[in-house]
C-alpha positions in Angstrom: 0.0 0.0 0.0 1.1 3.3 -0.9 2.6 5.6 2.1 0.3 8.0 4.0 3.0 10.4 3.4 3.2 9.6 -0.2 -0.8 10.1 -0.6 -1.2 13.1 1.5 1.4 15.0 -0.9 -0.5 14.0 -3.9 -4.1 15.1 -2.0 -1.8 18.7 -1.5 -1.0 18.5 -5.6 -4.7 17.4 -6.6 -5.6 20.9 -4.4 -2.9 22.8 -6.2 -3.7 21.7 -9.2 -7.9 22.7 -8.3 -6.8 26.3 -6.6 -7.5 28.5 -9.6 -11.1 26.6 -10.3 -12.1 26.4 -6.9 -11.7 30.1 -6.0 -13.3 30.9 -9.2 -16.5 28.4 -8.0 -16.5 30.2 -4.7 -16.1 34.1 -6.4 -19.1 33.0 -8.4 -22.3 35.1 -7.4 -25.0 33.1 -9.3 -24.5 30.2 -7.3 -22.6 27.6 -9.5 -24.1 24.0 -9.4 -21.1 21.1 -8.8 -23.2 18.5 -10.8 -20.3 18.8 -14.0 -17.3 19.2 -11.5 -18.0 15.7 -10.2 -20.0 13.9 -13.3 -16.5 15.1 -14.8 -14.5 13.8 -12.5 -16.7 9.9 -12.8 -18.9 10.6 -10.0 -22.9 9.6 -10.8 -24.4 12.2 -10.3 -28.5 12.0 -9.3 -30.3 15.5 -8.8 -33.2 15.6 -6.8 -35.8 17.9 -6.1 -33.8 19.4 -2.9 -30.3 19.2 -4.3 -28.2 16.4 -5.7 -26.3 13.0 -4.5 -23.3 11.8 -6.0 -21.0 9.0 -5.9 -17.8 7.7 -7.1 -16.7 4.0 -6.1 -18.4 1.3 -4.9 -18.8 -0.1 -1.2 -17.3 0.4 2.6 -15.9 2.4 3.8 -18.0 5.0 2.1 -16.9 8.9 3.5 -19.8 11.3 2.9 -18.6 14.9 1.8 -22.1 17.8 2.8 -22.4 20.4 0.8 -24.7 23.5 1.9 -27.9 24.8 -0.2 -26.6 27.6 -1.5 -23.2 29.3 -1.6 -23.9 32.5 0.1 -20.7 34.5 1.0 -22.8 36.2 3.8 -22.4 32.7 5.6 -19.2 31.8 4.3 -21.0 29.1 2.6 -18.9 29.9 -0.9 -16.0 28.9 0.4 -17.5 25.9 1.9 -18.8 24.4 -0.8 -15.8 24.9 -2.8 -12.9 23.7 -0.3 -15.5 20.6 0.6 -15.6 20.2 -3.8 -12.3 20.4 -3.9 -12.0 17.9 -1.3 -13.9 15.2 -2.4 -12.5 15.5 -6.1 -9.0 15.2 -4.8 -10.1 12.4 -2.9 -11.9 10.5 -5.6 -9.0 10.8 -7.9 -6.3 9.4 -5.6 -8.7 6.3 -4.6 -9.8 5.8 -8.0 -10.0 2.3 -8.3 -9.4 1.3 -4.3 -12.0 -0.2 -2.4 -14.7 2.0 -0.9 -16.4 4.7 -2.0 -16.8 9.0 -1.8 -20.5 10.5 -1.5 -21.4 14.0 -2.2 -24.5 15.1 -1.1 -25.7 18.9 -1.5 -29.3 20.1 0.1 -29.8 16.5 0.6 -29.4 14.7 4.2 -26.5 12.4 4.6 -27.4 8.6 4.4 -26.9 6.6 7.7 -25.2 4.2 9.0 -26.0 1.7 6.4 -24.5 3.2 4.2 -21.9 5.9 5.4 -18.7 5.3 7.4 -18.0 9.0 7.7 -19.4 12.7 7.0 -16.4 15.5 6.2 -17.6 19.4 6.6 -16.7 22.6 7.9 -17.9 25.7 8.6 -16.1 28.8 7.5 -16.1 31.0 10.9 -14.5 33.8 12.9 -12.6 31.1 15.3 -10.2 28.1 14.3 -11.8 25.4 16.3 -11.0 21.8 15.8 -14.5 20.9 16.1 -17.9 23.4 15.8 -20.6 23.3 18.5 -24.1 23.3 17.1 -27.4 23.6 19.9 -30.3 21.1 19.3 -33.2 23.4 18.2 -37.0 23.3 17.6 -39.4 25.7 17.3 -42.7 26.5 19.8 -45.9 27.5 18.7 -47.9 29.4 21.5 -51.6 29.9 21.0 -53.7 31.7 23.2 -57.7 32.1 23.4 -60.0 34.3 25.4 -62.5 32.6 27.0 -66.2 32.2 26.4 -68.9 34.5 28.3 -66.9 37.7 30.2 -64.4 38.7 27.4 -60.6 37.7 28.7 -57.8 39.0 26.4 -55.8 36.5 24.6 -53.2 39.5 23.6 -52.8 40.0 27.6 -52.2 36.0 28.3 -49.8 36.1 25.5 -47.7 39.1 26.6 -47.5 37.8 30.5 -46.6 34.4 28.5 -43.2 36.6 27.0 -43.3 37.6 30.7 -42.6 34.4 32.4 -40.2 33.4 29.7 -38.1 36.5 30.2 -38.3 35.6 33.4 -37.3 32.0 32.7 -34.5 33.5 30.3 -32.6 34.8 33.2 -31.7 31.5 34.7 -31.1 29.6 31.6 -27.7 27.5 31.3 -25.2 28.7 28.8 -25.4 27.8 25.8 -29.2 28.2 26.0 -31.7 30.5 24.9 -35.0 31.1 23.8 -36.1 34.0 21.1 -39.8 34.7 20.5 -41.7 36.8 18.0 -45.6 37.8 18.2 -47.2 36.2 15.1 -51.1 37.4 16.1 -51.7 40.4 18.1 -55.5 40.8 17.2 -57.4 42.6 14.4 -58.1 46.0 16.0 -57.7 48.3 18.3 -61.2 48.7 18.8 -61.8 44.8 20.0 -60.7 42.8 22.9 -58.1 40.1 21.2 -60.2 36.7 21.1 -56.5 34.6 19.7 -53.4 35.7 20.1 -50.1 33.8 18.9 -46.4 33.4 19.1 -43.8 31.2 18.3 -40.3 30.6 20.0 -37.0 29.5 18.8 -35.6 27.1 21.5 -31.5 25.9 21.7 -30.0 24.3 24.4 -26.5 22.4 24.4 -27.9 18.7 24.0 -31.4 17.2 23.1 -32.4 16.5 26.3 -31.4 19.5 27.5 -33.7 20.9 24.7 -36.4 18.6 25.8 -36.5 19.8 29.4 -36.6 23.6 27.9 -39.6 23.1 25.8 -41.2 21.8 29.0 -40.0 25.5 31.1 -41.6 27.4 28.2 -45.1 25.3 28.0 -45.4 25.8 31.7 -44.4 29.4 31.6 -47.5 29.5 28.8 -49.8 27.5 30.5 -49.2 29.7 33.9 -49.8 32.7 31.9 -52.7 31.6 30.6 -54.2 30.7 34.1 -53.4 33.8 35.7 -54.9 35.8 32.6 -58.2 33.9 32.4 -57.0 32.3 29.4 -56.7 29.2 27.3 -53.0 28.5 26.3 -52.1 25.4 23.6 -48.1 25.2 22.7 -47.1 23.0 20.0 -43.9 21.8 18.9 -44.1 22.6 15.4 -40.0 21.9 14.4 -38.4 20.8 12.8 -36.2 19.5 15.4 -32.6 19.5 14.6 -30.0 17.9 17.3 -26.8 18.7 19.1 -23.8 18.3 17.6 -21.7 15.1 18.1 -18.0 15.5 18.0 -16.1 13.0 17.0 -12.7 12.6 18.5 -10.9 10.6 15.9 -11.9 12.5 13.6 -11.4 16.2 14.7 -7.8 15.3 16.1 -6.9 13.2 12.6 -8.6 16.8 11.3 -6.6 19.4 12.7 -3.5 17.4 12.6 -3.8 17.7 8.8 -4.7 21.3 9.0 -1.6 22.1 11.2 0.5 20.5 8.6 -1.4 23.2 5.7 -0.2 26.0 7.9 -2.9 26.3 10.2 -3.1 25.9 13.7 -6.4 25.0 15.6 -7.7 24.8 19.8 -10.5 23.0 20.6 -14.0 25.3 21.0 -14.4 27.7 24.0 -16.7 26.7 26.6 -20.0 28.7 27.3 -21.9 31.0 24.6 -24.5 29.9 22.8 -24.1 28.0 19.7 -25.8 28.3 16.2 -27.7 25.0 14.6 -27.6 23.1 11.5 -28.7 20.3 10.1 -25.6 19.0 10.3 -25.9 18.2 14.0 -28.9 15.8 13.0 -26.2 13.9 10.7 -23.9 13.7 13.7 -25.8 11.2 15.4 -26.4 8.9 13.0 -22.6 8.4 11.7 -19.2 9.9 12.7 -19.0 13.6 11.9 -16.4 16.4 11.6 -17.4 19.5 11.7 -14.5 22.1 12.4 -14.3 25.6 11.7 -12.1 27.7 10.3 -11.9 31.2 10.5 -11.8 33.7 7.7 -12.5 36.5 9.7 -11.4 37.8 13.1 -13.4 36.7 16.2 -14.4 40.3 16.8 -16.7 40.2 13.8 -19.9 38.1 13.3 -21.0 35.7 10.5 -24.1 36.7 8.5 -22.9 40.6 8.7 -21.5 42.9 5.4 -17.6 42.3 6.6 -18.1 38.9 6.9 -19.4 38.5 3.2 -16.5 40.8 2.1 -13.8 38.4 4.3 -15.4 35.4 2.1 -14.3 36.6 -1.3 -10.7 38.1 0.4 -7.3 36.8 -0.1 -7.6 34.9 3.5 -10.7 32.9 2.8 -8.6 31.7 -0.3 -5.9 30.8 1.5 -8.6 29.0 4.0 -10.3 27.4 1.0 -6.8 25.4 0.0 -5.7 24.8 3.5 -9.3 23.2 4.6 -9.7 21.5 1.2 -6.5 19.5 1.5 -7.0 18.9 5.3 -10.2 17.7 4.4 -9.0 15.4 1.6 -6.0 14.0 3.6 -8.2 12.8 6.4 -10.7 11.2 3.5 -7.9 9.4 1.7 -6.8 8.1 5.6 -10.1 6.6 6.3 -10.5 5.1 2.8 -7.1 3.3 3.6 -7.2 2.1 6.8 -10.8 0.5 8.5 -9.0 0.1 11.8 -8.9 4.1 11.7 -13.1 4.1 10.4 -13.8 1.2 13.5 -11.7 3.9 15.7 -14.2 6.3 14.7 -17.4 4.1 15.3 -15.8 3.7 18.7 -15.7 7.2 19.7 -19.4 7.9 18.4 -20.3 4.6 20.5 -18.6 6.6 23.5 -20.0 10.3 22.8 -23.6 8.6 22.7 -23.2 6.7 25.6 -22.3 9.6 27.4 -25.4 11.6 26.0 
């Protein structure tokens, strides 16, 4: 078998060679499809109503490479998609004709553990983490009705309801919050409000953790409502999405590869309160890695005008290359070695244990 040292320089060539084209993918505004990228490059490609799925080899180990939605520089997501593109044609090109197989999905969820050995993303960030945190979330919806025979206002039980959960807010763990917007105030000014209704983002660190939160908020709700003269009904309307599951063998194999590209990384620091994706919900299924990588100084804030700027600057190119071959070298390391994927099924065994 060839020498990890041997195939990790040609996954630093195969990026090299893809610089030019990959920074071009990710300084394209009109939001370049890879379908030809990979049908060019053998995968089988299979677009879908939600995005596509494409594969190149056959059988285990299989590593899964995510691909965002949309390539939206606001959210770093352009050079995203173009380091993970990069990746997972540098990695299909050195395996060619190994055992296993690479999986691109983009928009589409990541098959389980039937089917994958591994999922490979990042996010594109303000900090250099060797793994991202991402909250379990769902969403509330509070309803509130006046009762029958002496008018009761339903705008009144909702407002104590954002009452008691400000309340509630102030004693909230880190890493948890809950964010609520009125979605029915009434119809006039000149009528006492028969419905009111609101909905409420909930995150917390883990799911259970979620699931006790939901549980504050229907009783802060339901205590409104009985102290109003009103009827409350919350419903979890989702869709859920879960914690994220780091994987250890994965995010240490990960930033040793991306210390080697010129990059140094720390683990994430405790407390704040973590955003969500749906890549959390893929973390629990199979062994994920999910780093970030910062493009931007930790004074700044994704999502923001400086932010979009810092994803089209000469950094986030530099970040796009670095990632891109870290991501690849960790690929081409499980595709060679199973004792290094059973490794990783060991440590997501552990995390969930521990959960």
């Amino acid at each position: 078998m060839e020498a990890d040292e041997d195939r990790h320089d040609r996954v630093d060539q195969e990026i090299g060679a893809l610089a030019g084209p990959l920074w071009a993918f990710a300084l394209d505004r009109s939001g370049p499809r890879a379908d030809g990228d990979l049908a060019r490059a053998g995968f089988t490609v299979t677009r879908e109503s939600r995005g596509l799925l494409a594969r190149c080899g056959e059988g285990r180990p299989c590593v899964a490479f995510r691909l965002p939605g949309d390539t939206r520089p606001e959210l770093g997501h352009n050079v995203l998609t173009a380091a993970v593109l990069g990746a997972a044609l540098a990695t299909a090109r050195i395996t060619s004709g190994e055992p296993g197989s690479v999986l691109v999905t983009e928009g589409v969820p990541v098959p389980g553990a039937d089917e994958v050995d591994a999922a490979l993303t990042f996010r594109a960030g303000v900090h250099t983490w060797s793994w991202a945190p991402l909250a379990a979330r769902t969403e509330l919806r509070v309803s509130v009705q006046g009762r029958s025979g002496p008018a009761t206002d339903a705008l009144a039980g909702l407002v104590q309801t954002f009452t008691a959960v400000a309340a509630l807010r102030s004693r909230l763990a880190a890493g948890t919050s809950v964010q609520g917007i009125v979605t029915h105030g009434g119809e006039s000014t000149d009528a006492v409000p028969e419905f009111a209704e609101a909905r409420f983002g909930l995150r917390a660190p883990a799911t259970a953790a979620l699931d006790r939160l939901v549980a504050d908020v229907t009783a802060a709700a339901e205590g409104a409502a009985l102290a109003t003269g009103t009827k409350a009904v919350v419903e979890r309307i989702g869709p859920d999405h879960s914690h994220f599951r780091e994987n250890p063998v994965l995010s240490a194999r990960f930033a040793t590869h991306l210390a080697a590209c010129g990059i140094h990384s720390t683990p994430p620091e405790p407390g704040g309160s973590p955003g969500w994706s749906e890549v959390g919900d893929v973390s629990v299924r199979v062994p994920t890695l999910h780093p970030s990588v910062a493009i931007l100084d930790p004074d700044h804030a994704v999502g923001t005008p400086e932010f979009a700027a810092a994803a089209v600057s000469a950094r986030a190119r530099s970040v796009l290359l670095a990632t891109g071959a870290a991501l690849a070298r960790t690929a081409v390391d499980l595709l060679a070695h199973p004792a290094l994927v059973s490794q990783a099924w060991d440590g997501f065994t552990a995390r969930s244990r521990q959960e």
